[in-house]
N, C-alpha and C positions, 0 to 999 in steps of 0.2 A: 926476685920479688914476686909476689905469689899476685895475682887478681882476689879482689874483692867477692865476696859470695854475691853480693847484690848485683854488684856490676855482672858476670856471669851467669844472673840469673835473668836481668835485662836483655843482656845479649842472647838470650835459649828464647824469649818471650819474644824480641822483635822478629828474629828468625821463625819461628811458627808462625805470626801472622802474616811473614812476606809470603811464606809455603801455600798459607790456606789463601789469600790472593789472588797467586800465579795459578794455582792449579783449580779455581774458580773463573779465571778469566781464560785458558785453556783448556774447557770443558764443554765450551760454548760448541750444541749440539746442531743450532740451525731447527732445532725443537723450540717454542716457545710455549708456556704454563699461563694460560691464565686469554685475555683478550688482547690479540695481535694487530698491532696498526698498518697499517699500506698506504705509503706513499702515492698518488697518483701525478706527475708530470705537469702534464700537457693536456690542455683543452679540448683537440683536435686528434684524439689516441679511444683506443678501444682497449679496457683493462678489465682485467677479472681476478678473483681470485684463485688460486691451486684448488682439487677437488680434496685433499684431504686439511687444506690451509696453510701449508707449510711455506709456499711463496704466495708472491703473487708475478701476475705478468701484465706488461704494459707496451700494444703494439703501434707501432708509428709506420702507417702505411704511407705517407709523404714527407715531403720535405718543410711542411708549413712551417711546421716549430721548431724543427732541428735536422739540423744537418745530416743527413744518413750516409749519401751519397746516392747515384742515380738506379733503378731496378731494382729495388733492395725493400725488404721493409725489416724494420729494426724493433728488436726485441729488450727489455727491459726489464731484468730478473731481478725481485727484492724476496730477502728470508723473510723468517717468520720476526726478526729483530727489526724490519725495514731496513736494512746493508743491502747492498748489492751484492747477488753471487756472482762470484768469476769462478776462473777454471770448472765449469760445471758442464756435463754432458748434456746436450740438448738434441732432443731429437724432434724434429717438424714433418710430420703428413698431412699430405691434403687428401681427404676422399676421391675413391677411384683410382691413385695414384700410386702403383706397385713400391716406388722407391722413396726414400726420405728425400725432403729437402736440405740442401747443404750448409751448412751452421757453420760459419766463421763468426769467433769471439772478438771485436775491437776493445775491451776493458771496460772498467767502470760500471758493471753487472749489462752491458750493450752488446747482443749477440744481431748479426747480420744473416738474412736468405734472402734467395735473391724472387725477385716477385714476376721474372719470365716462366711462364708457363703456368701459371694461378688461372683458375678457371673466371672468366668475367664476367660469367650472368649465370644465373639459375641458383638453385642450394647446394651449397657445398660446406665443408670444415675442414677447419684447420685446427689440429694438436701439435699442443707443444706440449715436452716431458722433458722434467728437471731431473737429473741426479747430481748429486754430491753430499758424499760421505753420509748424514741421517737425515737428507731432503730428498725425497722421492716422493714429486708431485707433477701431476697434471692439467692442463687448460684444454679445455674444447672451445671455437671460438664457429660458431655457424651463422656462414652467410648466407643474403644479405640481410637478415634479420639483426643479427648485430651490430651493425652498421647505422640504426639508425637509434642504438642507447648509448650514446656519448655521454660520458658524465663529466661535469667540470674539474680543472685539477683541484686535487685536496688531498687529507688522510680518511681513509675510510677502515672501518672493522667489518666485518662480517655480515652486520646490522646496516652499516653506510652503504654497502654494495649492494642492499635491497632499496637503497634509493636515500638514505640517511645519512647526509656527509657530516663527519665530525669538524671541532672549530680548533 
């Protein structure tokens, strides 16, 4: 017994738009088109956007609001989708300082260094740099001038992070 032309023609129609679906939801570049949202946390966090906008970063230098663990300060990567990136190469320097700081990933877009040997007073920075697969983006974060523009948690664009938080 033969199938039906319609029925077979059902079956070609559902199968195309499972295809065009899957390889739309597997396309996902970590690029985002159009105005990007960021997540911000924590009250008590210093956050910026990526220089080219593709993340953002959000640094938790204590323990106020979350749990880090002790000598640490904790880092907090979102895409241009507001996800968190995991498995992504991070690399931290501080000025003055020949070597990188050491980058252990706990999950959950949460990378750890450790905050012995950060310089305590005068001007200094701190860069972070993101890679993974088409995110390659960078944070400069210079202290202690940044230290004292804490913005409250919210979502902000590009626009909110000159001081305009979205609702």
């Amino acid at each position: 017994m033969k199938p039906e032309r319609s029925t077979v023609s059902l079956f070609i129609a559902a199968a195309y738009i499972c295809i065009a679906a899957l390889s739309g939801s597997l396309a996902h570049s970590g690029e985002h088109k159009g105005d990007a949202h960021f997540t911000k946390h924590f009250n008590e966090t210093l956050f910026a956007l990526g220089e080219k906008g593709q993340m953002s970063i959000e640094l938790l230098l204590d323990e106020k609001e979350y749990k880090i663990g002790k000598d640490v300060i904790g880092i907090v990567v979102h895409d241009s989708h507001d996800e968190d990136v995991e498995d992504a190469s991070l690399a931290a320097t501080v000025t003055g300082t020949a070597e990188p700081l050491k980058v252990k990933e706990k999950g959950g877009g949460l990378y750890l260094v450790p905050s012995a040997g950060l310089p305590k007073e005068g001007k200094w920075e701190l860069k972070i740099a993101v890679k993974k697969k088409k995110v390659d983006d960078s944070v400069t974060f210079v202290f202690p001038e940044v230290s004292g523009h804490k913005m409250p948690a919210g979502k902000y664009d590009k626009e909110g992070l000159k001081g305009k938080k979205l609702q």
